[in-house]
C-alpha positions in Angstrom: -12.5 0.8 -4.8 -10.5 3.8 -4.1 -12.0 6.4 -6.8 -15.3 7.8 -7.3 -16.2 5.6 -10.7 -19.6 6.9 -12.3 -20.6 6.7 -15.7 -23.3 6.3 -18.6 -23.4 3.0 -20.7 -25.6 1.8 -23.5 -28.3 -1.3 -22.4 -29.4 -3.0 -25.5 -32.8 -4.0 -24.6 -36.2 -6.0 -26.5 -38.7 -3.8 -27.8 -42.3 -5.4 -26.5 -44.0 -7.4 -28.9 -46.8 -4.4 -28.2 -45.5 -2.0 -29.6 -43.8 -3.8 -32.6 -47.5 -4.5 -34.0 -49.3 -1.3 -32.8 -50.6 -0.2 -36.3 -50.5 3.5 -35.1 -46.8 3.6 -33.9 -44.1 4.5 -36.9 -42.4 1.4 -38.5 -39.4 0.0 -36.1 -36.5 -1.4 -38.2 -35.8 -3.2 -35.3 -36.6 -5.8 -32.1 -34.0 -3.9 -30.3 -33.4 -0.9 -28.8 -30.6 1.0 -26.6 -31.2 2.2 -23.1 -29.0 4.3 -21.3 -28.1 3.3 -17.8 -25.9 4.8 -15.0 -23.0 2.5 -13.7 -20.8 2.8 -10.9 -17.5 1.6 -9.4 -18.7 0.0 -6.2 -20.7 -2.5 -8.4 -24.1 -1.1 -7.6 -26.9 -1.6 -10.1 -27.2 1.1 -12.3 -30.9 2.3 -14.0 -32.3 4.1 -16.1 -31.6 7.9 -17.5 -33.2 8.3 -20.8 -36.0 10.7 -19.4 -33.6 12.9 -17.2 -33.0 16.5 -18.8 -28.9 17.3 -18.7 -29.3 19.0 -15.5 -31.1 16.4 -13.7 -28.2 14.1 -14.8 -25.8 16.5 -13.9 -27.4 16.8 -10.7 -28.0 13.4 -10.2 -24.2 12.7 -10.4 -23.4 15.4 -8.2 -25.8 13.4 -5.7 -23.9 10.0 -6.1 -20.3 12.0 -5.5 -21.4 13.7 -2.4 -22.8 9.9 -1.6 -19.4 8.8 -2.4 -17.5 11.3 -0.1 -19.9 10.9 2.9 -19.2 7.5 2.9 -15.6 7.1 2.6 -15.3 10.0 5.6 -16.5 7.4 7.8 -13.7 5.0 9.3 -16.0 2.1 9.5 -17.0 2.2 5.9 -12.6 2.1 5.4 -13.0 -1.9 4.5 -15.3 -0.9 1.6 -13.6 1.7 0.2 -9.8 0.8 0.6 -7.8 1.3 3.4 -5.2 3.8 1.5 -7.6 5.5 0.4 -7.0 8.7 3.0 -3.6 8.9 2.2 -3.5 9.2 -1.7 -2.5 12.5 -3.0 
């Protein structure tokens, strides 16, 4: 990796059984719903946004950047992140 990479995705995911026959809930078309969910670059697990408000998501990339540039100031982490990686313009 020798870019930040961050990103939002749809996760198709199962609606529980639950909820599909819980009389008081509105009538789901559907067994399946989508789920947004952060990815990233460096292959970490991404999770779950749909509750955030736009400027915690904003924030919360902000968060993963400043992650991202901490960790590729350090020489040891070089083998992680790309050994060029300093000397792109």
């Amino acid at each position: 990796m020798t870019d930040f990479q961050c990103g939002v995705g749809s996760q198709l995911e199962e609606i529980s059984d639950f909820l599909l026959e819980e009389k008081n809930a509105p009538e789901i078309g559907t067994m399946k719903t989508h789920v947004p969910m952060t990815y990233f670059g460096d292959e970490r697990q991404g999770y779950d946004i749909q509750y955030f408000t736009k400027n915690e998501i904003i924030s919360d990339f902000l968060k993963q950047y400043q992650r991202f540039l901490s960790l590729s100031s350090h020489e040891k982490n070089e083998i992680f992140i790309g050994s060029n990686l300093k000397d792109q313009d």
